[in-house]
N, C-alpha and C positions, 0 to 999 in steps of 0.2 A: 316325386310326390311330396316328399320331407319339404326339399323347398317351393313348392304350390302354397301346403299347409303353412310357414313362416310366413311366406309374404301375404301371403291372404292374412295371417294373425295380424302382423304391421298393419297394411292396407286399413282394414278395418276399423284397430285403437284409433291409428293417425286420423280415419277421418271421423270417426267419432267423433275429437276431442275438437279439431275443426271446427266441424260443422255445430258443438254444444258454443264454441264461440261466435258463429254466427260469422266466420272466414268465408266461407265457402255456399254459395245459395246452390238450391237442391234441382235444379235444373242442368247446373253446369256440373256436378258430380253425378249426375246422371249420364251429361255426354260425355264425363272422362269414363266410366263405368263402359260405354258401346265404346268409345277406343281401345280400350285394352280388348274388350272382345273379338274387333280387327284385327287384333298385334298377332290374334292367333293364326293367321292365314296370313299366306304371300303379300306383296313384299316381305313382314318382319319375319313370321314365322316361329314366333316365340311358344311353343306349344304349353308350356304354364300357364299362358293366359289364360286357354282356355276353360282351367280348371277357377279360376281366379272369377270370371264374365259374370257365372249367373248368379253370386253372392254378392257380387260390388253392385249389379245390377240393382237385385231386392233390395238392399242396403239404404241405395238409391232413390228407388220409388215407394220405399215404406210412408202408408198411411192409410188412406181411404180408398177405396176402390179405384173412383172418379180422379183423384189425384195420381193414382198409380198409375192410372192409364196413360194419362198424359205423359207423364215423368217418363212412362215406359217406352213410351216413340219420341220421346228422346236420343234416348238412348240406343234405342234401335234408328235414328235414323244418323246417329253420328256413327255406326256402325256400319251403314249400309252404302253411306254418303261414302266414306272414306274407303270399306271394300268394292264398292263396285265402280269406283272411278273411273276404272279402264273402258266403259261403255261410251265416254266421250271423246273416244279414238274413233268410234263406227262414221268415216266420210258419210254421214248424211246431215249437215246442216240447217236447220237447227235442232231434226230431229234427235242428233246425239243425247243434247243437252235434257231434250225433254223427255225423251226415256229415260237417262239416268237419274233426275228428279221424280218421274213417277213410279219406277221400278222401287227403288229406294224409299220411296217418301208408301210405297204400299206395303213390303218386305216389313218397315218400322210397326205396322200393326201387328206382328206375331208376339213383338217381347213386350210393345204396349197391353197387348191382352192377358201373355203369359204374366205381368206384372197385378193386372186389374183380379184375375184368377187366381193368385197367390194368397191376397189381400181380402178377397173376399172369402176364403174359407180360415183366414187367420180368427184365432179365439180369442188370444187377448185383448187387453181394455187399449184401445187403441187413444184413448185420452191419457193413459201414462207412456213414459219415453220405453221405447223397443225392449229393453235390456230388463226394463222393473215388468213390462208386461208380456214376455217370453219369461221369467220367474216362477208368475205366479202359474206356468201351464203345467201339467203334469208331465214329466218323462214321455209318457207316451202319447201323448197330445205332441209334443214337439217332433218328435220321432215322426208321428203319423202327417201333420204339415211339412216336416222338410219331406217325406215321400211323396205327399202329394204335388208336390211344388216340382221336384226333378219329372213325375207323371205330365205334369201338363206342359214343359217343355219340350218333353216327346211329343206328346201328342198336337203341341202347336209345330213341331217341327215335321212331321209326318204330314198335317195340313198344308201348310205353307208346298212341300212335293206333289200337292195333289189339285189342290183349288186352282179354276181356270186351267188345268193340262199342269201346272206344277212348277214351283221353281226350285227343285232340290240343289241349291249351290250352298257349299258351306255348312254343311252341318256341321255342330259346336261334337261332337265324337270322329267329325273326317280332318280335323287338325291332330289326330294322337297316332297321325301314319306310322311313325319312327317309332311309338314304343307300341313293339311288336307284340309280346306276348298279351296284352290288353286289343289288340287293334285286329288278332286272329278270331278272337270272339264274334266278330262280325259273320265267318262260318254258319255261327248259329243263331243269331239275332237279327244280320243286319247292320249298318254302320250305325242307326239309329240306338242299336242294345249299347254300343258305348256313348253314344249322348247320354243315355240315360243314368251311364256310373258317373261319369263326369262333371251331369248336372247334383246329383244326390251327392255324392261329396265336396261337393261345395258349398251347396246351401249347408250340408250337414256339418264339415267348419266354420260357416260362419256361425252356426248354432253354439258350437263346442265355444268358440272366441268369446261370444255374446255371456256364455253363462262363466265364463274365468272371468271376464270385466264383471258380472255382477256378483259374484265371493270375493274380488279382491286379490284373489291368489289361486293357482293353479291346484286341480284336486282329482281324484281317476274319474269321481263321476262328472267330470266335466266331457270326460271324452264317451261319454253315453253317447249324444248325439249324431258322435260319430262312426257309433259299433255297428249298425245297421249297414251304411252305403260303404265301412271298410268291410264288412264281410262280402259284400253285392262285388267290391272291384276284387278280393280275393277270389272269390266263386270265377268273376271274368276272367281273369289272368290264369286260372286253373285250366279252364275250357280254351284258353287261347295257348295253353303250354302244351295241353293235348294232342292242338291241331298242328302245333310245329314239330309236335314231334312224330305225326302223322307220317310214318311212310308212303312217300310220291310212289306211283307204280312205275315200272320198270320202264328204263326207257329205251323205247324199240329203236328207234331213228331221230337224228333232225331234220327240221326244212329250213332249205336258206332261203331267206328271205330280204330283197331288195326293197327298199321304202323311199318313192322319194320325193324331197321336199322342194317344192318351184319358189317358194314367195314370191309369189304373184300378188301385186297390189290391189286390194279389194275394188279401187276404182277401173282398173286394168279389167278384172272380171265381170265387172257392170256395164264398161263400154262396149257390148257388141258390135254397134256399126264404125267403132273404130277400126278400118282394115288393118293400117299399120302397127297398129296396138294387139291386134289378134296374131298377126304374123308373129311380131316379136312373142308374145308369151306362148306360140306354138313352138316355136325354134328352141325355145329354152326349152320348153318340157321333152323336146325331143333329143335334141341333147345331152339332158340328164339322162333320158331314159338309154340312151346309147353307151354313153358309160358305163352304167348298170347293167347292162348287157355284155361287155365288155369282161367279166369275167361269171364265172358259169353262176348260173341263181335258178331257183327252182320256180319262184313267184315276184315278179315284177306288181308293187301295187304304187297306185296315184291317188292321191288326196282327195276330199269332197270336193267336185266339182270342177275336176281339173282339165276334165277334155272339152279341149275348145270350141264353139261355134262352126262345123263344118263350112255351112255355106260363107261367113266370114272372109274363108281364106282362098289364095290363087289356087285352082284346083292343080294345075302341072305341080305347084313348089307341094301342095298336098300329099299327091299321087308319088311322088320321088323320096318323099321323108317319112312315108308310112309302107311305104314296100320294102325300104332302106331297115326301118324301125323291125317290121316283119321278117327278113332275111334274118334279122341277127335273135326273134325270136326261135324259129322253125330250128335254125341252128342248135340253141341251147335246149329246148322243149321246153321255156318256161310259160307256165300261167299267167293269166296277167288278171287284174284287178284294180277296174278305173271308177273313180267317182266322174257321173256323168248327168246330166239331166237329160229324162226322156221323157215324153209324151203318149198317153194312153186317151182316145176320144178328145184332142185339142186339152187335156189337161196337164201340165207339166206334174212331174217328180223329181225328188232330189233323190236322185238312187246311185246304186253300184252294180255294176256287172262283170262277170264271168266270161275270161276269152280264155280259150285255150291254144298251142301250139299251131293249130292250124285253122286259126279262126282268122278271114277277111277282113277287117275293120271295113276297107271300101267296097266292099260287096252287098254289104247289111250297116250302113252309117246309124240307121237308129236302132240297133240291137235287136231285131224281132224274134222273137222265140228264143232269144239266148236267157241263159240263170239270172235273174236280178231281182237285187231287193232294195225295195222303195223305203226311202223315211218314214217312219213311224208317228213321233212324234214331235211335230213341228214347231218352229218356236215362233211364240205372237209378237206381231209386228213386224216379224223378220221372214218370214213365208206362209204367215197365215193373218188375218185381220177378226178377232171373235166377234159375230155377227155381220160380218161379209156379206154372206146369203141373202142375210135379211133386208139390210143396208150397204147394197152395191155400190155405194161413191164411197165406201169405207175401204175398198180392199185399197185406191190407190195409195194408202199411208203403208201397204208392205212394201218397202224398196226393191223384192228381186219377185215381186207377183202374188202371188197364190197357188200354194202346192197343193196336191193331192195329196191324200193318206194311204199308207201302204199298210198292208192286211197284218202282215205278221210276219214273225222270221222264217227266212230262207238260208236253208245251207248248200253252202259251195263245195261239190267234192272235189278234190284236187287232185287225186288217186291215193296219195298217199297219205294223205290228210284231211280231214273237216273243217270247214270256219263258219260261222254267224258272223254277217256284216251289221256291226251299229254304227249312225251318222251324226254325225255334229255332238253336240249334246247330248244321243241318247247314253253315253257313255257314263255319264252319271244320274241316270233316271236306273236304279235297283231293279226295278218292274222290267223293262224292257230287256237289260240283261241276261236276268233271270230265267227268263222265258226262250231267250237265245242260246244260253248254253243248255243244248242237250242232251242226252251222254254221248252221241253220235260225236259230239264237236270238240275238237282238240285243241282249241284257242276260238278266242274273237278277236275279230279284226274290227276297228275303227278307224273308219275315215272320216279325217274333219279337218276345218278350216276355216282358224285364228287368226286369219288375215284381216280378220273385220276389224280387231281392237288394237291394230297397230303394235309397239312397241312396247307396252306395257304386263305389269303383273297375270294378266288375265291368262296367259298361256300356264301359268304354274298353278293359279288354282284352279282350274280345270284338269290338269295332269292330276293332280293330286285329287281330286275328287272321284276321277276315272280307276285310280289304283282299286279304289273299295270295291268295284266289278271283281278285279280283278282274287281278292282276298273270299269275296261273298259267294263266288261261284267256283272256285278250287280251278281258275282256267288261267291261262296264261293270255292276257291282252296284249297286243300288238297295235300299237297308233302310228298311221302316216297322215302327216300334217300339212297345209299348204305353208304356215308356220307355224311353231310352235315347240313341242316335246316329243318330235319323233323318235322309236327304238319301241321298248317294249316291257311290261311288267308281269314279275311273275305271280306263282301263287300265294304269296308271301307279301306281295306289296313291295316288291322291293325293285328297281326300276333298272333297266339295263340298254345303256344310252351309247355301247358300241365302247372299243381301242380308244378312237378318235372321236375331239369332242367337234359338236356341230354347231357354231352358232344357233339361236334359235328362232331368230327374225332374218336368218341368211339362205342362199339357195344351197340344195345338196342332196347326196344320197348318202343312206344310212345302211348296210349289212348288218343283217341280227340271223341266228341260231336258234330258233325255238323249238324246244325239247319236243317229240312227239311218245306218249307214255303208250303200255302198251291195253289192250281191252278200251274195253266202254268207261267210260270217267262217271264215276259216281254224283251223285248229287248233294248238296253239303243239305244239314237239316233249313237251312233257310231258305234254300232253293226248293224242297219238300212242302215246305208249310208255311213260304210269304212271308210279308210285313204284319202278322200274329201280333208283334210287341210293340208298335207303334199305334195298330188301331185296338187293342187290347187299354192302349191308356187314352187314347179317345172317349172308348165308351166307359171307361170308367172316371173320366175327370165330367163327362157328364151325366152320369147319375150320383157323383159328388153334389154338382152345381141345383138337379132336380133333388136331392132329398133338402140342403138346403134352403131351398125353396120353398119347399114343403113345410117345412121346420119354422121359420119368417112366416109364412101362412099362419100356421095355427098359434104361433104364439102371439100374434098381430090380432087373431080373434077369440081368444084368451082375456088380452088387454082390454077389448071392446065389451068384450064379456064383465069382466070384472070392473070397465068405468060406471055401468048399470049399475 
């Protein structure tokens, strides 16, 4: 935190002094402002930035509302351009390019607005420069704008997870995974409750910086500004020191657990009427899965979407390598757990099912009546087209179709164990987890599959964003990947990737140990009582905006009043 607060002090003077030279125009320190706020996530990972983002940001787009706005998607979209790059890995040509232009280029409206929102409840005389009109505000005028200003970052970031089904990637509080005693506070808030220290002490140093540049010299009531959001990350770190120090309940047994990873190339999984291409990525997952078998496991699981197109393949070379596969189940009595697509009334599902020891695959090829739980929440463009229904020549822009939506979670008993299956992404959708662990269930299982962005960063911001399930609901997460970060994180956030390290765009299987505790697993108070603190600053950054309003009303007929 000491050095956030330094370079954030630096940062600031230097570009100050810049920018009163007319070096620098306020357009491009606005996109250097969204790069630093990337550096906070995969690739760099420099977790200061993030403390750094939303002060360089305002810094940035200080002025007039309409001004800020603009300055403000800037900023956000040199932020969104540069983190979400890995989308133009998805083999769809040229759609790549134009979802990651649109994705990015709409994302860029949350810090444009949270910019425009900053700026409009600012009091001072926006005709004198920053520093003479933050002066003339009272202590507690300043105080109350830098709160409001971390509130409506929440609350645009709580937005952003919700409008159109949500895109929760990134939040500026799921880059502070490593500092643990801050990042346990999610327990009780949510990953959003540390956006929100995050964003408060930052704006709140750049306040403290602001008023040492305008005395000339360093003084204590300069760190007024910052008594406030250091008491807010004290209180966090308090409540996050509590939870680690939280006695885990005892633990009854483990389950071993095989996971395994095919990297199978997304184009590979799109070509059905390839036979020879079906064959090959059948052999290989059989293969693995034989290995796997190969020494004793309790739970064999396979990735989204991993089991291949039956009718695809030679039915004899079928018949021989799944009775093969099955002999060396029946032997061991493992579970097994396939990301598979199935159809209800001619509708496809991106789901997962439940086989156990003495379950047929070739008996029942499309699972009928067996455990499964279907996707939840689908992601647009990629299994869903928004107004489809409406406008039928829209669905053909989803490249793997149109899915259906599945009801809710399902748990998998294993005998000795519970799971909740989440897919793809739900893994960082809060809501969705949330709802899945229930105290019945001893971990979540996630199957997903990062074969779509190829080679790039996207596999680690996504791991890293799946930890905060992991911290938010007291359960231990388990991810098998077609690529990616497979192994497993515990309650802690803390990630356990096996002996042996696994490439992460290579094929293979991973062995993990996951703790089974003993009783019903409690429920943390965020699992109790929701996203409370994110739509808690919702409604209250808009009845900030309406009494303002209000306020601009009457004193606009005031004036009217009084030109009579």
């Amino acid at each position: 935190m000491s050095t956030g607060r330094a370079c954030l002090g630096f940062g600031l003077r230097h570009t100050a002094r810049v920018n009163e030279r007319g070096g620098i125009k306020p357009w491009a320190l606005a996109a250097v402002a969204g790069l630093v706020w990337a550096a906070a996530f995969p690739p760099v990972t420099f977790l200061p930035a993030a403390w750094l983002a939303p002060a360089l940001l305002l810094w940035a787009t200080r002025g007039r509302p309409r001004r800020a706005f603009g300055l403000g998607w800037v900023a956000g979209a040199a932020h969104y351009f540069s983190s979400l790059s890995w989308l133009i890995y998805i083999p769809v040509q040229p759609g790549n390019y134009a979802g990651w232009l649109a994705l990015s280029a709409y994302c860029a409206l949350y810090p444009a607005l949270w910019a425009a929102f900053c700026w409009r409840l600012y009091q001072g005389d926006r005709e004198k420069s920053l520093v003479d009109g933050l002066a003339e505000l009272s202590p507690r005028a300043r105080l109350g704008w830098g709160a409001t200003c971390a509130a409506g970052w929440v609350a645009l970031e709580c937005l952003r997870g919700w409008v159109i089904t949500g895109f929760p990637w990134n939040f500026l509080g799921a880059a502070q995974l490593e500092f643990t005693r801050l990042a346990l506070v999610a327990a009780w808030t949510g990953v959003l409750g540390v956006s929100l220290v995050v964003a408060w002490c930052s704006v709140g140093g750049m306040l403290a910086v602001l008023h040492v540049r305008f005395e000339g010299r360093f003084q204590m009531g300069s760190l007024r500004e910052l008594a406030a959001p250091a008491g807010l990350l004290f209180v966090a770190v308090m409540l996050g020191s509590l939870e680690l120090s939280r006695p885990l309940a005892k633990e009854r047994d483990q389950l071993e657990i095989t996971l395994v990873q095919p990297a199978i190339p997304q184009t590979v999984l799109w070509d059905v009427g390839n036979a020879e291409a079906q064959a090959n990525r059948f052999d290989q997952l059989m293969d693995l899965s034989e290995r796997a078998l190969s020494q004793e496991t309790e739970l064999l699981v396979w990735p989204e979407a991993a089991q291949p197109p039956w009718l695809a393949l030679d039915i004899s070379h079928l018949t021989n390598r799944i009775n093969r596969l099955e002999a060396q189940v029946a032997r061991t009595g493992a579970w097994r757990v396939w990301g598979a697509d199935t159809a209800t009334n001619r509708v496809p599902y991106n789901s997962a099912v439940l086989l156990d020891a003495n379950t047929s695959v070739l008996a029942n090829p499309a699972h009928l009546g067996r455990p499964l739980y279907s996707k939840q929440h689908l992601v647009m463009f990629g299994e869903y087209v928004p107004l489809g229904e409406v406008f039928p020549f829209l669905k053909s822009l989803a490249p793997v179709g149109n899915f259906g939506r599945g009801t809710g979670p399902v748990v998998f008993d294993l005998g000795k164990a519970r799971t909740s299956v989440i897919i793809c992404f739900e893994d960082v959708v809060p809501a969705i987890a949330r709802r899945a662990a229930t105290p019945e269930v001893d971990f979540l299982l996630n199957l997903t599959n990062d074969g779509w962005f190829g080679d790039s960063h996207q596999q680690w911001q996504h791991a890293r964003s799946a930890a905060w399930r992991a911290i938010e609901t007291r359960r231990p997460l388990v991810r098998c990947c077609n690529n990616g970060i497979t192994g497993w994180i515990d309650e802690r956030g803390k990630f356990h990737l096996g002996a042996k390290a696994m490439p992460v765009h290579s094929p293979g299987i991973r062995r993990v140990s996951v703790p089974l505790r003993e009783g019903q697993r409690t429920q943390t108070f965020y699992q109790r009582t929701g996203d409370w603190l994110p739509w808690g600053a919702v409604v209250a950054c808009v009845v900030l905006l309406g009494r303002q309003w209000l306020k601009r009303k009457k004193d606009s007929a005031e004036d009217a009043e009084t030109a009579k």
